[in-house]
N, C-alpha and C positions, 0 to 999 in steps of 0.2 A: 162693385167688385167685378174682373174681369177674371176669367178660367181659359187657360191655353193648353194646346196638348202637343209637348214634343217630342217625334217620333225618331227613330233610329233607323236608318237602311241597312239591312245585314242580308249577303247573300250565304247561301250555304250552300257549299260544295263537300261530295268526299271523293279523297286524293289521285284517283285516275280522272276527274272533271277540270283538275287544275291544268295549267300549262305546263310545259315541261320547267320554264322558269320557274315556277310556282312549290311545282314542285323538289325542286333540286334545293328552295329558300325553305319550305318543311323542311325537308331531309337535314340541313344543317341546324336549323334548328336543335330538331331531335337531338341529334350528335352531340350538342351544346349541356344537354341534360348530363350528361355523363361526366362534365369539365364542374360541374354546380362543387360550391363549398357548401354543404348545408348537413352538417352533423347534429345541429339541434333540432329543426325542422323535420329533415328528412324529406323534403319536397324540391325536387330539383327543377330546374327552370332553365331554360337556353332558350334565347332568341339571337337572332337573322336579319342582317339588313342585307338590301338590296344596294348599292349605288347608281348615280347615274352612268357612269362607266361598266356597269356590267360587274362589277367587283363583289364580292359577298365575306361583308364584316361578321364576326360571331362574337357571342359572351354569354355568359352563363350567371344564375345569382350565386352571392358571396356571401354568406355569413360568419357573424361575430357575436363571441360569449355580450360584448354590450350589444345590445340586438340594435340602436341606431346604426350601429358603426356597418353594419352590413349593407349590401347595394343589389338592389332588384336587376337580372338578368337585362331587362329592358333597358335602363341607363346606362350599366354597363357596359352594355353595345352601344348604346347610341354616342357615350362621351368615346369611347374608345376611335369606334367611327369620326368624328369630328377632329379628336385628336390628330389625327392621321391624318385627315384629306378634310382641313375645313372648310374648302374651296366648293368641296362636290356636296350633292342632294341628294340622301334619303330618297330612292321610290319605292321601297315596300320593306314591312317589318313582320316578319314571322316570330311567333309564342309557341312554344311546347312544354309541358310540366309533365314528371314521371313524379310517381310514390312510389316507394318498395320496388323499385325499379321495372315498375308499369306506370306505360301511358297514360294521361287521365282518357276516359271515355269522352268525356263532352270538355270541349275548350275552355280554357280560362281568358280570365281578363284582366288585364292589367291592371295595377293599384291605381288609386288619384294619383300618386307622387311621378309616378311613372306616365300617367294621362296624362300632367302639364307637361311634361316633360318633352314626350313625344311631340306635344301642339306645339312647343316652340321650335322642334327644329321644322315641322311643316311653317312655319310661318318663315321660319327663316330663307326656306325655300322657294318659298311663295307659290307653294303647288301642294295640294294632298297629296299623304303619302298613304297605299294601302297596308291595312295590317290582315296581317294572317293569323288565325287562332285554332288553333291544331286540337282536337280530339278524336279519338279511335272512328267515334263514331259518328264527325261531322267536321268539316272543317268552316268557320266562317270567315269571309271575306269584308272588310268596312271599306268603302270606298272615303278615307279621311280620317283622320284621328280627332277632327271637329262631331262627327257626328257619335263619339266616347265621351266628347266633354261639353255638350251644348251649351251650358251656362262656363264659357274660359276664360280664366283669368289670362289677358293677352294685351299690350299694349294700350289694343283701341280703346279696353273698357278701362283701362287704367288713365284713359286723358291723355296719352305717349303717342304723338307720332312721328315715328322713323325716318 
């Protein structure tokens, strides 16, 4: 038997440490909480893309009485993004969630469905894209959406090359 230990690099920042870019991708973020459909829930979600044009895509989560039929804030944005400009790259994706219309204190983290998700359009780009993960009281920075999903279902492991 062989035992391996896979690690995650996450920096942490709070919001006057970030860039100004950095932080203008929070701030829409946030914003994005307010646009959330989430009447069953009640947990709103907006996220933030950056492009490589300088551009800032937004979307928020969507819910539905059949709870599949709803779409995480992250997809959201990301298919909306592509939709739009499938030509351009993803460089950075900010997450904010509000309850009871507060902040969470400590960031959240994307779902798996939203994890592959993300890892395809990095790959499609063929560059990591940073994510940003926004709480009161920390903001974390991942340098890659690979190091959210170390074990990824992605082409290579699938025997697929492009």
């Amino acid at each position: 038997m062989k035992e391996f230990k896979i690690e995650t690099n996450v920096q942490c920042f709070s919001y006057d440490e970030l860039s100004e870019t950095y932080q203008n991708l929070v701030d829409k973020a946030k914003q994005q909480t307010k646009t959330a459909y989430a009447p069953y829930s009640k947990f709103h979600v907006g996220a933030a893309v950056l492009m490589d044009n300088g551009e800032i895509l937004c979307g928020s989560n969507q819910e539905n009485a059949a709870y599949p039929s709803g779409l995480c804030a992250e997809r959201t944005t990301l298919f909306y993004a592509n939709a739009h400009y499938p030509d351009r790259k993803v460089v950075a994706l900010a997450i904010a969630a509000a309850q009871n219309e507060a902040f969470l204190e400590e960031p959240i983290s994307p779902c798996g469905a939203c994890r592959q998700v993300m890892l395809e359009y990095e790959q499609k780009a063929k560059q990591p894209i940073d994510v940003l993960l926004y709480g009161t009281n920390n903001i974390y920075l991942i340098k890659g959406v690979k190091q959210l999903l170390p074990f990824s279902f992605v082409s290579e492991t699938m025997g697929l090359h492009f």
